[in-house]
C-alpha positions as CSV (number, residue, x, y, z in Angstrom):
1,X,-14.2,-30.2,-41.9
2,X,-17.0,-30.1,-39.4
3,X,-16.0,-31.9,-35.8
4,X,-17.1,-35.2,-35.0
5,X,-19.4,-36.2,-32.6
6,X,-17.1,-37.2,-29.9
7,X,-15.2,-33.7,-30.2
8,X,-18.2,-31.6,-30.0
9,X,-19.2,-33.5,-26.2
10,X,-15.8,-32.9,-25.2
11,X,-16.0,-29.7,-26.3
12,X,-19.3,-29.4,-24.2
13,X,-17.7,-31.3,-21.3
14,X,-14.7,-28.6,-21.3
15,X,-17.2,-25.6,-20.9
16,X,-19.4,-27.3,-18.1
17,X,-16.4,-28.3,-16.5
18,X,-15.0,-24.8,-16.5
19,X,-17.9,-23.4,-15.8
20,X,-18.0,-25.8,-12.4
21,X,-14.2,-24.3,-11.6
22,X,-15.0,-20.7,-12.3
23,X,-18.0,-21.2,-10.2
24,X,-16.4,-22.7,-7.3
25,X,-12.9,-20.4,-7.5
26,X,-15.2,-17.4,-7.5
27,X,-18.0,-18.7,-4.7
28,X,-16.1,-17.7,-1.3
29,X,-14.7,-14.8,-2.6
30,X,-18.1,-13.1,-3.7
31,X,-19.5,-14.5,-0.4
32,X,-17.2,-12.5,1.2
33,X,-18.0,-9.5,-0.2
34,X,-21.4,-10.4,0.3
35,X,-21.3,-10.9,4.1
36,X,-19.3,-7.4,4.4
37,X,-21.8,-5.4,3.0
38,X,-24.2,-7.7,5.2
39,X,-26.3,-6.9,9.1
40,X,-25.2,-9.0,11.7
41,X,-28.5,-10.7,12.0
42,X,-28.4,-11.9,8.3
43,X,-24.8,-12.9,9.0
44,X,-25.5,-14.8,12.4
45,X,-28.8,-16.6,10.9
46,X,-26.3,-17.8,7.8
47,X,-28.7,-16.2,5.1
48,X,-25.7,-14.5,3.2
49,X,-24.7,-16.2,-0.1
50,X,-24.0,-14.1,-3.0
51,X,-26.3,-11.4,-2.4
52,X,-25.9,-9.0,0.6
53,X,-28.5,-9.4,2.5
54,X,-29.8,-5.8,5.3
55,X,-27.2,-3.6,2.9
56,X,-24.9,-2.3,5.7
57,X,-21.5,-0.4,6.4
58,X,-20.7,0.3,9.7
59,X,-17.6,-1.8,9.6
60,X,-16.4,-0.2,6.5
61,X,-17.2,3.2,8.0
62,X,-15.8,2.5,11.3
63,X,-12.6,1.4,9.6
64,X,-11.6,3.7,7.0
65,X,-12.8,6.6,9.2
66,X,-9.9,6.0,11.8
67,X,-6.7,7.8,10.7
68,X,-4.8,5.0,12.0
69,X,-5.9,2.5,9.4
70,X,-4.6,4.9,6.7
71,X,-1.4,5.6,8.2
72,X,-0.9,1.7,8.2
73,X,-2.4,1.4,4.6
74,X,0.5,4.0,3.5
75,X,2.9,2.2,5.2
76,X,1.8,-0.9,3.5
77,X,2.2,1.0,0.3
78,X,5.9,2.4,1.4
79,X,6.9,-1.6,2.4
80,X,5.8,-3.3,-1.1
81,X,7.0,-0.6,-3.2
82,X,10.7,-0.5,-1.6
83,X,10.6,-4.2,-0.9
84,X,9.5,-5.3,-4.5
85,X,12.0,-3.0,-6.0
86,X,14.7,-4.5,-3.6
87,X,13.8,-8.6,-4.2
88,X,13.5,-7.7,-8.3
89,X,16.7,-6.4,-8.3
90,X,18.7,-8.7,-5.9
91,X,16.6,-11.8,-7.8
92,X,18.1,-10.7,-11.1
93,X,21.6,-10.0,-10.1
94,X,21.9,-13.4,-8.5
95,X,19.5,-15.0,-11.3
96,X,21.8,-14.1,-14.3
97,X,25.3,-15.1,-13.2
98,X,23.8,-18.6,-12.3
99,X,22.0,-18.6,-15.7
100,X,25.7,-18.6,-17.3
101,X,26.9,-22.5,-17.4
102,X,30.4,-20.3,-17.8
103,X,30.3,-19.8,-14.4
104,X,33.4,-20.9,-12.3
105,X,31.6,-22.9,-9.2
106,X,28.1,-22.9,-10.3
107,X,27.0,-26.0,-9.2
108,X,28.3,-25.1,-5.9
109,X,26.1,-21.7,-5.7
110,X,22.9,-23.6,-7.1
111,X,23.3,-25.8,-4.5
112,X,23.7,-23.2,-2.1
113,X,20.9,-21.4,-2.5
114,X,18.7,-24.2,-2.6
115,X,20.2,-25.5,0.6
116,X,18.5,-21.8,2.2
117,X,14.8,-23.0,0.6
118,X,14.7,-25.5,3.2
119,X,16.7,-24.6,5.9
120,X,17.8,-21.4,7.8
121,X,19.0,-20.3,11.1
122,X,15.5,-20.8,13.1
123,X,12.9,-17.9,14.5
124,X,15.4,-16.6,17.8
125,X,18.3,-16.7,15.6
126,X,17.1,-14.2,13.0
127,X,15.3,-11.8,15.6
128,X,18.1,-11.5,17.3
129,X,20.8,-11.0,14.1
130,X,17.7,-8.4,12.7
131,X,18.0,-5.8,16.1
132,X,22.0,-6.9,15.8
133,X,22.2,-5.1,13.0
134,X,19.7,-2.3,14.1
135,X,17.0,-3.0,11.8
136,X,14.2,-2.9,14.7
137,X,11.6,-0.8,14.1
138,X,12.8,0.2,10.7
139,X,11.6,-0.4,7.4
140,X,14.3,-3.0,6.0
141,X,13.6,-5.5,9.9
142,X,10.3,-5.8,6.9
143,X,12.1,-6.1,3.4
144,X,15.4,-7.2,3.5
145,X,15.1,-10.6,5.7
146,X,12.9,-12.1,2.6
147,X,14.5,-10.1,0.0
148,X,14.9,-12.9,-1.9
149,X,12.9,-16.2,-2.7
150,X,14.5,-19.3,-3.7
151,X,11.8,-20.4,-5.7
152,X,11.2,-17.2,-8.1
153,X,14.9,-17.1,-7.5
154,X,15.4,-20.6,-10.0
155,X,12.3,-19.4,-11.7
156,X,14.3,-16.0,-13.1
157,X,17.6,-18.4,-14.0
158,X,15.4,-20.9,-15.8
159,X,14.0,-18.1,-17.6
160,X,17.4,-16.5,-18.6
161,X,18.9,-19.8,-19.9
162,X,16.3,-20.0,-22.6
163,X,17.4,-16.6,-24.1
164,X,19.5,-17.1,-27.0
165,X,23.7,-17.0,-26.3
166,X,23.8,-15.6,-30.1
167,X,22.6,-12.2,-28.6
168,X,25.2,-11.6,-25.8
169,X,28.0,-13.0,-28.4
170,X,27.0,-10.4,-30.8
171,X,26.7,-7.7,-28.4
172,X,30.1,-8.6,-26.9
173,X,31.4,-8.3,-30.5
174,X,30.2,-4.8,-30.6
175,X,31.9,-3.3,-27.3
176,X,28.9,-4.1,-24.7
177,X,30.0,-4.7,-21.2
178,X,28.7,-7.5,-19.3
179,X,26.3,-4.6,-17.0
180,X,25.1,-2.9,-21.1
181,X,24.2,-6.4,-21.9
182,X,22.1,-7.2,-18.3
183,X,20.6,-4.0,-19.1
184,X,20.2,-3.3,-22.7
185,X,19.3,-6.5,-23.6
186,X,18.4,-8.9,-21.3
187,X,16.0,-7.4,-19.5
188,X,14.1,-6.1,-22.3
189,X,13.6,-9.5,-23.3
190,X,12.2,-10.2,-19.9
191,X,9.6,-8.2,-19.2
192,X,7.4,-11.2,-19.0
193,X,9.4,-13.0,-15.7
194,X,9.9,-9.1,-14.5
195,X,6.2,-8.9,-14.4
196,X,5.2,-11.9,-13.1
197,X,7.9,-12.1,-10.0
198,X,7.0,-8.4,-9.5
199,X,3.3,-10.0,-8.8
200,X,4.9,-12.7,-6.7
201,X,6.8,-10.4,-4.6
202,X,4.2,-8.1,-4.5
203,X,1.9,-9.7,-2.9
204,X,4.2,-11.4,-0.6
205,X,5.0,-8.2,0.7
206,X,1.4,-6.7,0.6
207,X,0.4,-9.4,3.0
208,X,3.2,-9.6,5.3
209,X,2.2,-8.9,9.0
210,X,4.5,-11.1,10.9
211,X,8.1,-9.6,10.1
212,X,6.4,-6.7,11.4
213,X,4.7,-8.3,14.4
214,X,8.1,-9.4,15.6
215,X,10.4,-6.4,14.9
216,X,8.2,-3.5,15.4
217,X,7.2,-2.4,18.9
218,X,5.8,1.1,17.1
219,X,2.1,1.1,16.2
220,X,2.8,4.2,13.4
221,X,5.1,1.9,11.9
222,X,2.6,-1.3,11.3
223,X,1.5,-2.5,7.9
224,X,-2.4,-2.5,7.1
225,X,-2.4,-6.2,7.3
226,X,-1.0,-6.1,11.1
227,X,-3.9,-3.5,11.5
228,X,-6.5,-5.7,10.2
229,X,-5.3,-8.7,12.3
230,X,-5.4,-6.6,15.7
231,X,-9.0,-5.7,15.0
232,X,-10.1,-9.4,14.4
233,X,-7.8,-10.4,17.4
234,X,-9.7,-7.7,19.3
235,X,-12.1,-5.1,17.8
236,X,-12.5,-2.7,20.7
237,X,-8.7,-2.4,21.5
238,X,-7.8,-1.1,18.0
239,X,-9.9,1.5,17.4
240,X,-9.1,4.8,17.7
241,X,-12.3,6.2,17.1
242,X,-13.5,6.2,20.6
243,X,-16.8,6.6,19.4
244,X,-18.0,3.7,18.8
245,X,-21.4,2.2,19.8
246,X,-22.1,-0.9,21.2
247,X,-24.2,-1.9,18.1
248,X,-21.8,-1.0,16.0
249,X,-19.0,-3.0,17.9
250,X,-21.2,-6.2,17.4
251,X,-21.9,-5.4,14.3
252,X,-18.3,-4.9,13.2
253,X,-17.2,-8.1,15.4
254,X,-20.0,-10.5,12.8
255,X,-18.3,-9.1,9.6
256,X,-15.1,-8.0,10.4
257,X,-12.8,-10.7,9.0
258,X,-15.1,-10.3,4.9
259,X,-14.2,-6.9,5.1
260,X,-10.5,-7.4,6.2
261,X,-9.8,-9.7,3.2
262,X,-11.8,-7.3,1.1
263,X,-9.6,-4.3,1.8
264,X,-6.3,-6.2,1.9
265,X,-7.1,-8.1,-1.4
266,X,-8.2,-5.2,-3.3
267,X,-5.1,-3.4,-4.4
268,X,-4.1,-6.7,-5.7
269,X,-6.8,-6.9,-8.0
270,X,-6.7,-3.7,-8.9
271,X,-3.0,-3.9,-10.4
272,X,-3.5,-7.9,-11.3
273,X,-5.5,-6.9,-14.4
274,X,-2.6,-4.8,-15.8
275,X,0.2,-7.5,-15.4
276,X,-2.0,-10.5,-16.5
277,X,-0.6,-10.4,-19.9
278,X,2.6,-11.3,-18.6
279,X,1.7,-13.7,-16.0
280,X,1.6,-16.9,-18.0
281,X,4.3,-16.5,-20.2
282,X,6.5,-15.6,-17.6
283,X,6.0,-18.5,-15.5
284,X,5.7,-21.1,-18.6
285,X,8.6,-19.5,-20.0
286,X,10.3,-19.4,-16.9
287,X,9.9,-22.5,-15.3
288,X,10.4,-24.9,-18.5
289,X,13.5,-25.6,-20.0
290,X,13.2,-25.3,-23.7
């Protein structure tokens, strides 16, 4: 059956119009790229669009050659990796017991936890329970405090309510324990949500600065994204190089926010392509109630 006439212009319509949203999603992003790899006369005089325009990297050198910015990158690294591994597995061990209706109070806990998604105990209050408890200037002041998110939180139980009862019933039959079921068979089955609040948390934590800004006092210590932020707030002050030129401070000063974004956002899209798979199901799946 060919299409009719008014399915074929909507068909048209839905390209254009994709087209349009692709364009304008992508835009800023590519002009950022463009403006980093951009002189500061071209950026001053606004003749960057897509295209870089008096090629240039100074502020890229500048950056990556100061051993500080590495140390900070790795310990961006160090604070994602152990932070996403914490919130995936606190998420799911809270996630699944609320999934079960079976569950003596569980009304009462739902309500609970979505109680903490719009309030908690206020900025003073939590600084001064986090160097209470001796986290300053350690690695968990940055990945225990938001360990866990409410909203990928009900995500993951959504997501484990629409997995069939007929499988834990059959693997009860057989001997399985409530942990050999979690891990055996529920979480095989959800490799889609795993995925996509892995991404979530991920890039929560990649982009975290203030925990950091608050609780560490220790400049070793900071994340790549508190980095990045002290040179905007003040190039000169956070270099370590000590070599740098005056030129090459006002060139880094015109382009030093496009390449900040470039280099945070970059990991991300680096692992994003290998996850994507997952990402859609996992939030469809997980966020409707079949």
């Amino acid at each position: 059956m060919k299409d009719s006439v008014s399915y074929q212009v909507f068909k048209v319509f839905n390209v254009f119009l994709m087209l349009v949203i692709v364009f304008v999603t992508l835009y800023p992003f590519l002009n950022i790229i463009a403006q980093s790899f951009s002189s500061e006369t071209n950026i001053i005089a606004g003749n960057v669009n897509l295209i870089p325009q008096g090629f240039n990297i100074d502020t890229y050198r500048v950056v990556m050659s100061d051993s500080m910015f590495w140390i900070n990158y790795r310990n961006t690294v160090v604070y994602t990796v152990v932070g996403t591994f914490i919130s995936l597995v606190l998420s799911t061990m809270l996630a699944y017991p609320l999934a079960k209706k079976r569950l003596r109070g569980r009304n009462f806990l739902i309500m609970f936890v979505v109680f903490t998604m719009f309030f908690n105990g206020g900025l003073i209050p939590n600084y001064v329970l986090i160097n209470s408890l001796g986290f300053g200037n350690t690695i968990w002041a940055v990945v225990v405090p938001g360990a866990i998110s409410v909203f990928n939180l009900l995500i993951m139980k959504t997501f484990f309510e629409n997995i069939p009862d007929e499988l834990e019933e059959a693997a009860i039959i057989d001997g399985s324990s409530t942990y050999g079921i979690l891990l055996k068979i529920v979480l095989p089955l959800s490799k889609p949500i795993l995925a996509t609040m892995m991404l979530f948390y991920a890039v929560t934590h990649w982009n975290s600065w203030f925990p950091a800004f608050l609780y560490f006092t220790d400049k070793d210590l900071f994340p790549v994204s508190m980095y990045l932020r002290n040179m905007i707030k003040g190039v000169e002050g956070t270099l370590s190089t000590g070599a740098t030129s005056a030129d090459n401070l006002n060139q880094i000063s015109s382009n030093i926010k496009s390449v900040t974004m470039v280099l945070t956002v970059l990991p991300i899209l680096c692992v994003y392509p290998y996850i994507q798979k997952f990402f859609v199901s996992g939030v469809m799946l997980g966020s409707v109630k079949g």
